[in-house]
C-alpha positions as CSV (number, residue, x, y, z in Angstrom):
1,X,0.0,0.0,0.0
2,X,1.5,3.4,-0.9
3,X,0.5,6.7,0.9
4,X,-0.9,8.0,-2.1
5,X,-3.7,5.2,-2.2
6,X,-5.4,6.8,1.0
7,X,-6.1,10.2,-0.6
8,X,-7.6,8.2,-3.8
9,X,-9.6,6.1,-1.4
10,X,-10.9,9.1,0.5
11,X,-11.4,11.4,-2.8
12,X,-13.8,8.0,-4.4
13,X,-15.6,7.6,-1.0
14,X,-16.0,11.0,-0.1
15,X,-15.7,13.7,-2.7
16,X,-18.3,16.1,-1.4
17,X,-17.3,15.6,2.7
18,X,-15.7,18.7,4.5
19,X,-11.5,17.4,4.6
20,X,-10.2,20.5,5.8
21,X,-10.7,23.6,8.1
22,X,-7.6,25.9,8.4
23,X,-8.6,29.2,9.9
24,X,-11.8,30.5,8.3
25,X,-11.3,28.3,5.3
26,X,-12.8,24.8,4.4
27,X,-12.5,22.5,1.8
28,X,-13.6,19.5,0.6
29,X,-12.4,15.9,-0.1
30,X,-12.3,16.7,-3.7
31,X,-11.3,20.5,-3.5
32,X,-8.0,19.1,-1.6
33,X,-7.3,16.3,-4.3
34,X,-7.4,18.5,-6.7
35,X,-4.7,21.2,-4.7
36,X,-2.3,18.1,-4.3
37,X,-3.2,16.5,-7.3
38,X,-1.8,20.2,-9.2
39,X,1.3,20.5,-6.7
40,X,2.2,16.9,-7.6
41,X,2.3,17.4,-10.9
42,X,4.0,20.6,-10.7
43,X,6.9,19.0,-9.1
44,X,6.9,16.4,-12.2
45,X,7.2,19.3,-14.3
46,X,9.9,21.3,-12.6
47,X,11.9,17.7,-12.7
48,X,11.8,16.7,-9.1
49,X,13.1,12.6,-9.1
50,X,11.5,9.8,-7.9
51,X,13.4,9.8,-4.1
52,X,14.4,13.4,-4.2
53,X,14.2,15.3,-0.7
54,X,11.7,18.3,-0.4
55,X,11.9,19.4,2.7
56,X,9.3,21.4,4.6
57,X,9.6,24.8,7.3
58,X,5.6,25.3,8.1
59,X,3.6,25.9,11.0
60,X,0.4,23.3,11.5
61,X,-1.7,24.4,8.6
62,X,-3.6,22.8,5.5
63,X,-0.2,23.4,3.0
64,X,1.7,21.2,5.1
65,X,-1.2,18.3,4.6
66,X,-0.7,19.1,0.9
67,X,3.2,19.1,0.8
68,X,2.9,16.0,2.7
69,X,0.6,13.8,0.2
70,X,1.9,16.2,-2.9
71,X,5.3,14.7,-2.2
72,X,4.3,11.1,-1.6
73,X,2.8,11.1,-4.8
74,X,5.5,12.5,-6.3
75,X,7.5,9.1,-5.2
76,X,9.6,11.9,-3.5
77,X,10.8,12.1,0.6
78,X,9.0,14.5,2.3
79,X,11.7,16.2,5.4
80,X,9.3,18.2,7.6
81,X,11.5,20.7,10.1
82,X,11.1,22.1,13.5
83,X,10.5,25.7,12.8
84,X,12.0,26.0,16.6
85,X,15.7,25.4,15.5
86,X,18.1,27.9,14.2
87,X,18.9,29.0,10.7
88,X,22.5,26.7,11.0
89,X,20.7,23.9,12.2
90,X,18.3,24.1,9.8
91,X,20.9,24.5,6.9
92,X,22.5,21.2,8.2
93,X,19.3,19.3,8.2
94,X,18.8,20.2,5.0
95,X,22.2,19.8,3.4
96,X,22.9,16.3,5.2
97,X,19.1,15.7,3.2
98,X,19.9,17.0,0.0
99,X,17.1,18.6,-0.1
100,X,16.2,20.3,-3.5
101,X,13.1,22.5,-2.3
102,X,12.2,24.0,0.3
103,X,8.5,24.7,1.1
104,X,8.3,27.5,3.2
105,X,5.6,29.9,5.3
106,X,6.2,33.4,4.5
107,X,6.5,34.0,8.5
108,X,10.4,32.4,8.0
109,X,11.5,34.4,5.6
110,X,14.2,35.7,7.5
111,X,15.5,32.7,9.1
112,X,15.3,31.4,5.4
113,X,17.1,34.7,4.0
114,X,19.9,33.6,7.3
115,X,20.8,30.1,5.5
116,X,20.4,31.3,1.7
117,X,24.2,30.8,1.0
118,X,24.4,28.1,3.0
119,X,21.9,26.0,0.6
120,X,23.6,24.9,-2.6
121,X,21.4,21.9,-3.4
122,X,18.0,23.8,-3.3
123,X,17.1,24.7,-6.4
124,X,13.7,26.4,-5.4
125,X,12.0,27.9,-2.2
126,X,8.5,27.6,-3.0
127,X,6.6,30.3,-0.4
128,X,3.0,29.6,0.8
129,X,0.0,32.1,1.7
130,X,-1.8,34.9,-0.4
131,X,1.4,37.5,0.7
132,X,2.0,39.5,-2.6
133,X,5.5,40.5,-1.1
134,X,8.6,40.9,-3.6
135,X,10.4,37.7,-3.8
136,X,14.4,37.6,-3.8
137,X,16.1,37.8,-7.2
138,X,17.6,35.1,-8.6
139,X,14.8,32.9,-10.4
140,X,14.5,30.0,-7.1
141,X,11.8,32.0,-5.0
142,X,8.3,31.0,-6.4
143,X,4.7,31.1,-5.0
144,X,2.8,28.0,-3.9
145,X,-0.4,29.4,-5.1
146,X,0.6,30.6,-8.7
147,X,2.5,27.0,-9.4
148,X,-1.3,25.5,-8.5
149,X,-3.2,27.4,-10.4
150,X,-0.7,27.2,-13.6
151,X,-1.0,23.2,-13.7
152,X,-3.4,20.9,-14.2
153,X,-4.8,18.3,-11.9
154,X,-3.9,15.2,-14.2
155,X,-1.9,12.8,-11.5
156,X,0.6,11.0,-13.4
157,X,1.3,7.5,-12.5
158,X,4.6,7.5,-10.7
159,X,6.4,3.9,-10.0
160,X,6.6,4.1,-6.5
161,X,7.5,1.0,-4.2
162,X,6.4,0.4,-0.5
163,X,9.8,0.3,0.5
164,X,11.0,3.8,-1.2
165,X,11.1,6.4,1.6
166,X,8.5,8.4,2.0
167,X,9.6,10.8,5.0
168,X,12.9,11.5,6.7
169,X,12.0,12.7,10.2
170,X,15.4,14.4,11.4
171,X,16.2,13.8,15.6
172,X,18.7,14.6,17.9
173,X,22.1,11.7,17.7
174,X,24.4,10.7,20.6
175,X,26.8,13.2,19.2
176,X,24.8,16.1,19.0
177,X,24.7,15.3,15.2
178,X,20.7,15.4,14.0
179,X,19.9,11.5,13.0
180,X,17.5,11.1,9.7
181,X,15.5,8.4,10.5
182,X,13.9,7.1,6.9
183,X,9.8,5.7,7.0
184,X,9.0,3.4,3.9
185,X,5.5,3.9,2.2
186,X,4.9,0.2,4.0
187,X,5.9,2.0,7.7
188,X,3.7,4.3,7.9
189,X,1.1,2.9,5.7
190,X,0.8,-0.1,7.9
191,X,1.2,2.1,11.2
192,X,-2.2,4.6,9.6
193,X,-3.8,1.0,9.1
194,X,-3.3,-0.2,12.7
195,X,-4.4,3.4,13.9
196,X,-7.9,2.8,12.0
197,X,-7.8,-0.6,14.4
198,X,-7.2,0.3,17.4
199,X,-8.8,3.7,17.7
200,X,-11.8,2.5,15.7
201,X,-11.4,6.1,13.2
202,X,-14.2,6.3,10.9
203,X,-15.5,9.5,8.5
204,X,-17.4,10.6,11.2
205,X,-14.1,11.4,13.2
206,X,-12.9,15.4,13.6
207,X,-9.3,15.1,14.4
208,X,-7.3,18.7,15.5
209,X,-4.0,18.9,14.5
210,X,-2.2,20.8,17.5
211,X,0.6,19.1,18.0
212,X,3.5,20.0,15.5
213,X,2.9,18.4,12.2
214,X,6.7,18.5,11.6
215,X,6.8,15.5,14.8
216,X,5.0,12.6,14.3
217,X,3.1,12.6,17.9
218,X,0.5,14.4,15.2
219,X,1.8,13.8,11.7
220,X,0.4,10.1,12.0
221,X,-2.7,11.6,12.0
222,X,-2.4,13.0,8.3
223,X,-2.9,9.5,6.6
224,X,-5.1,7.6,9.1
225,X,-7.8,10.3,8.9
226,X,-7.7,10.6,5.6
227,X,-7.7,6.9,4.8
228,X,-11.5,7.1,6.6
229,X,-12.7,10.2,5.1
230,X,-12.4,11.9,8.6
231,X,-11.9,15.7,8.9
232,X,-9.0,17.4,9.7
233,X,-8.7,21.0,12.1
234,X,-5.7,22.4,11.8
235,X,-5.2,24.6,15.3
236,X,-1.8,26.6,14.2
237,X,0.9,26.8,16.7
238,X,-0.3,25.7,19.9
239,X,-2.4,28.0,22.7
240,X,-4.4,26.5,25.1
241,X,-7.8,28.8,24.7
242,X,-7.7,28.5,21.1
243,X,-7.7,24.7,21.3
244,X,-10.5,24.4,23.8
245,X,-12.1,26.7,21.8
246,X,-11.9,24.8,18.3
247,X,-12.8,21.6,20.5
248,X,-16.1,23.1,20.9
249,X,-16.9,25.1,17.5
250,X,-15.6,22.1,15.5
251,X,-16.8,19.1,17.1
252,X,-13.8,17.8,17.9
253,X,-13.6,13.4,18.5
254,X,-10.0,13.4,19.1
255,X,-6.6,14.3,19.1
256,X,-3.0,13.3,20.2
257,X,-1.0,15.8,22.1
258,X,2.1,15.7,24.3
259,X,1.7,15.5,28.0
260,X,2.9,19.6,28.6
261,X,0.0,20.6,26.4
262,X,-3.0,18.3,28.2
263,X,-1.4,20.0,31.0
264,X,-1.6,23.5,30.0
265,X,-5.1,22.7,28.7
266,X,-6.0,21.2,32.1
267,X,-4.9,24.3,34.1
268,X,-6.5,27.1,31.7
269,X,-9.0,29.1,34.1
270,X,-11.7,28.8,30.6
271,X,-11.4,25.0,30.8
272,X,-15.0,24.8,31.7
273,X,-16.1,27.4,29.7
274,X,-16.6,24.6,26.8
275,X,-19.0,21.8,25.6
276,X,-16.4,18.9,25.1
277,X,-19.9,16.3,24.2
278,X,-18.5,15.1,20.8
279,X,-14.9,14.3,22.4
280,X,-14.7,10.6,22.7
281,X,-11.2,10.2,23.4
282,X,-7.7,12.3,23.9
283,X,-4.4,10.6,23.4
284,X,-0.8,11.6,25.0
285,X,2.3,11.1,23.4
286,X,5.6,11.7,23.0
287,X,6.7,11.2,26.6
288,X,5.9,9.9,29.8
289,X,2.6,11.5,31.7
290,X,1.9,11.4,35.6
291,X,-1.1,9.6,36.7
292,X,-2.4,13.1,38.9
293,X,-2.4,14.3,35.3
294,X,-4.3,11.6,33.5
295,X,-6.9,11.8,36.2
296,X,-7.5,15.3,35.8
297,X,-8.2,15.3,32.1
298,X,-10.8,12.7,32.4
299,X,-12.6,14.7,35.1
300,X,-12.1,17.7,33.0
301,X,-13.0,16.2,30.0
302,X,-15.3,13.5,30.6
303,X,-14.1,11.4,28.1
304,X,-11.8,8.0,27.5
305,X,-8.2,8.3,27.6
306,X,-5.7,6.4,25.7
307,X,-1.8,6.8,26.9
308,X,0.5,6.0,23.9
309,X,4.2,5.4,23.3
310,X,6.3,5.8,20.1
311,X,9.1,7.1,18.3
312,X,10.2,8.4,15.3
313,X,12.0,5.4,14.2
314,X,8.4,3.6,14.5
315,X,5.8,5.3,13.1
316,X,5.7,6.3,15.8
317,X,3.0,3.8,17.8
318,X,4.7,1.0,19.9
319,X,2.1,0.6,22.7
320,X,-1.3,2.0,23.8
321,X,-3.1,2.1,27.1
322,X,-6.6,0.7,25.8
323,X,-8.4,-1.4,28.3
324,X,-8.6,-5.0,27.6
325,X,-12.6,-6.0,27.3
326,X,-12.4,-8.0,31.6
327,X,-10.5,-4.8,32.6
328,X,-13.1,-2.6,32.1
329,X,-15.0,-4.7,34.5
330,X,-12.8,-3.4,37.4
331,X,-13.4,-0.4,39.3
332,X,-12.8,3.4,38.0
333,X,-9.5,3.9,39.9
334,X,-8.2,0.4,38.8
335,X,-9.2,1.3,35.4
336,X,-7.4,4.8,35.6
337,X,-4.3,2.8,36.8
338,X,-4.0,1.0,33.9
339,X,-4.9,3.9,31.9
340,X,-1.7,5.7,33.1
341,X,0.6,3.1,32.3
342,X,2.5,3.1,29.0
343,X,0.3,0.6,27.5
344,X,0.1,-3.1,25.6
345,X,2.0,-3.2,22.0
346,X,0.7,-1.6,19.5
347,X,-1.2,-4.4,17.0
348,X,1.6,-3.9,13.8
349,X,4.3,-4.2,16.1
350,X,6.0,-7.1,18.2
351,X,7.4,-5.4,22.0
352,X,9.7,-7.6,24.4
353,X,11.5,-6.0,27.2
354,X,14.5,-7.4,28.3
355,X,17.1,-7.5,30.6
356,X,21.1,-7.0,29.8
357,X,21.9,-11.0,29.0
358,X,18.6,-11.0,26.5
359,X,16.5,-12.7,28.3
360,X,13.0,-11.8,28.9
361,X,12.2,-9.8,32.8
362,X,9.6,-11.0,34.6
363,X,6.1,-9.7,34.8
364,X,5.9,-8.6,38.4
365,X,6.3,-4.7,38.0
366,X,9.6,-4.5,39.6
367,X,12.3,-6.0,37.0
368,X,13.5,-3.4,34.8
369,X,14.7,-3.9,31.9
370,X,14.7,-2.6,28.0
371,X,11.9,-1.8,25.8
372,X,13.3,-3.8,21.7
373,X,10.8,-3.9,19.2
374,X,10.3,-5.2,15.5
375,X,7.7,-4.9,12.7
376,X,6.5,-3.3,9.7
377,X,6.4,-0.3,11.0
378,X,10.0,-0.3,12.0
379,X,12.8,1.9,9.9
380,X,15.2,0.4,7.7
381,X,18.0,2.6,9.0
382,X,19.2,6.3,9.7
383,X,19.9,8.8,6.3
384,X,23.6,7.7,5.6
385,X,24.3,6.4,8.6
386,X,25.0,2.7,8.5
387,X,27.3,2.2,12.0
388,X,24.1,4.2,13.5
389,X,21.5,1.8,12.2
390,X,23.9,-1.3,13.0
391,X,24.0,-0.1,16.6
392,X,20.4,0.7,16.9
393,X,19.3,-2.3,14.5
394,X,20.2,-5.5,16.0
395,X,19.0,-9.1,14.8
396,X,15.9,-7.7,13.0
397,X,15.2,-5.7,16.9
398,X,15.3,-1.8,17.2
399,X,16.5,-1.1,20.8
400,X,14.5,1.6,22.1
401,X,16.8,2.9,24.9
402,X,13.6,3.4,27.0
403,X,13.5,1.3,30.3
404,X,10.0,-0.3,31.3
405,X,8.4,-2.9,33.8
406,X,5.8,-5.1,32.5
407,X,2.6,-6.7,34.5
408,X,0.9,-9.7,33.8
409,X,-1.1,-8.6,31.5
410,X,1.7,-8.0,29.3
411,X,1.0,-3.6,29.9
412,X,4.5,-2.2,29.9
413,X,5.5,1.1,31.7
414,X,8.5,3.1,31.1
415,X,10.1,4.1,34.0
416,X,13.1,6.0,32.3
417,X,15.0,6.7,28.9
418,X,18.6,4.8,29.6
419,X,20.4,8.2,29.6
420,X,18.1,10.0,32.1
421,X,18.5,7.4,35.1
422,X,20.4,8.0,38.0
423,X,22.8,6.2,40.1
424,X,23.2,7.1,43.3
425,X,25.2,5.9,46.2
426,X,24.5,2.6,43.7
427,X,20.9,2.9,43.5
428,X,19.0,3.1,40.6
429,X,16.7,6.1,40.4
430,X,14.1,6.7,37.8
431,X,13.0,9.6,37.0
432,X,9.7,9.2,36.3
433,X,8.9,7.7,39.4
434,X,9.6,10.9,41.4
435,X,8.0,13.2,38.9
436,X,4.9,11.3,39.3
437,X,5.0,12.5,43.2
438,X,6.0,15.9,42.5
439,X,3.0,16.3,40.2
440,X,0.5,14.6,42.9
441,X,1.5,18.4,44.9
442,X,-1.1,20.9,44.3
443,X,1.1,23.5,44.1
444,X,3.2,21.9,41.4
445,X,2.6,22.7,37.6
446,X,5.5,21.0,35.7
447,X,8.6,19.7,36.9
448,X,11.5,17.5,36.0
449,X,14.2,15.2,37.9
450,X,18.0,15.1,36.8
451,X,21.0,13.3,38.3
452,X,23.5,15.6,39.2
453,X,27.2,15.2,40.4
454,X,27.7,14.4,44.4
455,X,31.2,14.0,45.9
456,X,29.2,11.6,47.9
457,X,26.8,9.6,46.0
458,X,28.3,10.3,42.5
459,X,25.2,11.2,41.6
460,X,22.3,13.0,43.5
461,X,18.7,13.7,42.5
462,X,17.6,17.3,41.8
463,X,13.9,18.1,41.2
464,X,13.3,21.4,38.9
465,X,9.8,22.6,39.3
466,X,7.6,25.7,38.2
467,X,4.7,26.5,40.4
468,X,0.8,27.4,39.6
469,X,0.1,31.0,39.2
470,X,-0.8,32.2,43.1
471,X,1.1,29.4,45.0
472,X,3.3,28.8,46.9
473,X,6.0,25.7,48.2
474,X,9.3,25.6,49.5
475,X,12.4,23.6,48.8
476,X,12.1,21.9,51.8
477,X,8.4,20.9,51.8
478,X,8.4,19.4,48.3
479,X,11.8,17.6,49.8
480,X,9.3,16.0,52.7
481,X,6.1,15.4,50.3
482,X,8.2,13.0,48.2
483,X,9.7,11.4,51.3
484,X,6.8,10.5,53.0
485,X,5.6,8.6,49.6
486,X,8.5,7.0,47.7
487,X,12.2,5.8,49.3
488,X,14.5,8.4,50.7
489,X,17.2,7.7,48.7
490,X,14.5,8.5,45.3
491,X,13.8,11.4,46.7
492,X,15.1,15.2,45.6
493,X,18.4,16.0,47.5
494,X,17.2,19.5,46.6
495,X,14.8,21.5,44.4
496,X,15.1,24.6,42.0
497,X,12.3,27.1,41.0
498,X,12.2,28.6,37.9
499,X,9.8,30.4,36.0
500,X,9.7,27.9,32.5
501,X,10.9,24.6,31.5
502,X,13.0,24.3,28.3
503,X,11.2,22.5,25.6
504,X,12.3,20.4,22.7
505,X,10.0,21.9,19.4
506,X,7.4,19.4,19.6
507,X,6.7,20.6,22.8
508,X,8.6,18.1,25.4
509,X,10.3,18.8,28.6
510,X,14.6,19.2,27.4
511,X,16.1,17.5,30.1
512,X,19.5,17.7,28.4
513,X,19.1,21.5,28.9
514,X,18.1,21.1,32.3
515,X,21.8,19.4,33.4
516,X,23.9,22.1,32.1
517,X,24.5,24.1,35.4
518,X,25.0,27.2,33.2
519,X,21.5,27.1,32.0
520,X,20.1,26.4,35.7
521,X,22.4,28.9,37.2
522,X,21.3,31.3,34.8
523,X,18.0,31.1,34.6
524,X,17.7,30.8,38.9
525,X,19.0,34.4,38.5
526,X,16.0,35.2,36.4
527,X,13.8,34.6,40.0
């Protein structure tokens, strides 16, 4: 199956049925076939290649659906960028790509104008919006809208495989070096198929796009709606009254959004200014979430809740927390427990977490070992990177480098990445654990737990927390609230206030940030 077969499907079925709402403007199944169907052949003309990289700088919004499926049809890669990074960070993205266009909104022009030298394989920056400003001279600056209305909307038959890439999602390496990890048509076809599954999508499902369409937490999203003739919202850059507000206006069934956002949404004074009736269920991804937190979205929202767990390199969907049929027999707060944990494997993929000598741990909750995974919704490798993909690829298993216990019902729950836990005074110490307690405080808003260097212990654990508008807590009394509930040797050594946590561009706390005592030092000064 090839990513270009679920936009036909949807277009047949469902020519006439709303596709997409971005801003004031809607269009149908058909109008947007026939905007990709004219982009795509554009790119023919302008003698893009079959597994060319066109590479993509946009904020949520219905040209980066288009670029998306205009591309796949194309039988070229699609490599969608976080808009968050620099202008030299971006340039090396792009350059380790080889990407020959660049699909841009006008709102990055200057970080665009930044890198222009610093680009010699794209041939053409192709700018989106109705903006009539002057382009640069030179003859590579065109405008997304006059290319579409100059074509036609024949769609040439392009001999694409399922194993050509499709996408090439770039992520942070080892080295500091970004990582292109390359999806096949068959990986994230098979990963949109197992989303239709699982989450039962139908047409009669209105998804809003607010994570970053550039991470794949939402990106998913783009062919798995489609594929069932659902509709897509596309919510811009993400602010917590505007998405409760399109929740309400549009009808909203569901959406997948990292934990920092359900938070924010949680904690918005005009949370219950909204009618939420037509949400069924609201998904978390892209890292770890604490229970407190799970419980107070489904008060808030009064709908199911599915935990999931991914990453780039699959799909991204390894495991979701949807209730077997005999749990739901058990009471609400043993339901909600089993809600909060990372979840049972996904049904493309095959999950086994094991210990250091390969074998197997045991399902009792309290064996740790790591999360190694295999499928068809696994990459074949890293963009040019073969000793990274050997290291990473082992056997036929990707090893996550995420650390889990499983129960007997085969639910896993990650407890830490490999990296972020500590050792101290020979202890193991997972993170995760003792941000759960910190977040059970009511005057706690986010936080995060790092090891940091003891003379003592070699390591020590240091809690970094901002506080809810209007309250109030001291070093020493979150110190005691986590004592009196986990081990004392889990517990924070000591605890810094700050005003914000750093966050990656898809919206996740950066705890590599958060270990660099010049950042901390810095920013305590900011108090």
């Amino acid at each position: 199956m090839l990513l270009a077969d679920t936009l036909k499907k949807a277009y047949r079925f469902f020519p006439e049925k709303e596709a997409i709402v971005c801003g004031g403007r809607r269009w149908t199944y058909g109008e947007f076939f026939g905007r990709i169907s004219r982009f795509s052949h554009y790119l023919i003309e302008a003698g893009l290649e079959k597994g060319d990289r066109i590479a993509i700088l946009h904020p949520n919004c219905h040209y980066f659906l288009e670029a998306y499926y205009a591309i796949a049809l194309r039988g070229a890669a699609a490599v969608p960028l976080n808009y968050r990074l620099s202008a030299g960070e971006l340039a090396l993205i792009m350059n380790d790509a080889g990407a020959r266009v660049l699909i841009a909104d006008p709102r990055f022009r200057e970080t665009v104008d930044r890198m222009r030298a610093d680009l010699p394989t794209v041939e053409k920056i192709i700018w989106t919006g109705d903006k009539r400003d002057d382009l640069p001279e030179g003859g590579r600056d065109l405008r997304y809208e006059e290319i579409i209305a100059g074509v036609s909307t024949r769609v040439f038959e392009v001999d694409v495989a399922e194993t050509d890439i499709a996408q090439i999602y770039y992520t942070s390496g080892t080295t500091g070096r970004p990582k292109g990890v390359m999806l096949t048509h068959r990986n994230v076809t098979v990963h949109a198929l197992g989303t239709i599954a699982e989450l039962h999508l139908t047409d009669r499902d209105v998804w809003l796009h607010a994570a970053p369409l550039f991470h794949l937490a939402d990106a998913w999203a783009t062919w798995a709606i489609t594929w069932v003739g659902g509709t897509h919202i596309l919510a811009g850059e993400f602010d917590s009254p505007t998405v409760l507000a399109a929740m309400e206006r549009e009808g909203v069934t569901l959406t997948n959004l990292i934990p920092t956002m359900l938070n924010m949404l949680v904690n918005d004074p005009g949370v219950k200014d909204h009618d939420y009736s037509r949400l069924r269920v609201l998904l978390s991804g892209g890292a770890p979430i604490a229970p407190e937190v799970v419980r107070r979205i489904v008060d808030t929202f009064q709908c199911d809740y599915i935990q999931t767990y991914g990453m780039t390199e699959t799909s991204p969907y390894l495991t979701l927390s949807i209730l077997k049929g005999h749990l739901m027999q058990k009471s609400p707060e043993e339901q909600l427990r089993f809600k909060s944990k990372t979840g049972r494997e996904f049904i493309a993929t095959e999950l086994k977490v094991v210990a250091d000598d390969g074998r197997e741990i045991k399902k009792d909750e309290k064996e740790v070992g790591e999360i190694i995974v295999r499928g068809d919704t696994v990459t074949p490798g890293y963009w040019q990177l073969p000793e990274e993909t050997a290291r990473a690829i082992r056997n036929g298993w990707l090893y996550t480098g995420d650390m889990a216990v499983m129960d007997e019902e085969d639910y896993v729950t990650i407890v830490d990445r490999r990296k972020d836990m500590i050792v101290t005074g020979g202890e193991n110490v997972y993170s995760t654990e003792v941000e759960n307690i910190l977040y059970m405080h009511p005057a706690v808003l986010e936080c995060a737990v790092v090891g940091v260097p003891d003379e003592k212990w070699g390591e020590a654990v240091k809690g970094i927390v901002v506080l809810k508008p209007a309250c109030k807590a001291t070093e020493e009394e979150l110190i005691t609230f986590c004592k009196e509930r986990i081990a004392r040797y889990k517990s924070p050594k000591s605890i810094d206030f700050i005003l914000v946590l750093p966050k990656t561009g898809s919206g996740k706390i950066e705890k590599k940030k958060l270990r660099d005592p010049y950042w901390t030092d810095a920013t305590k000064k900011i108090q």
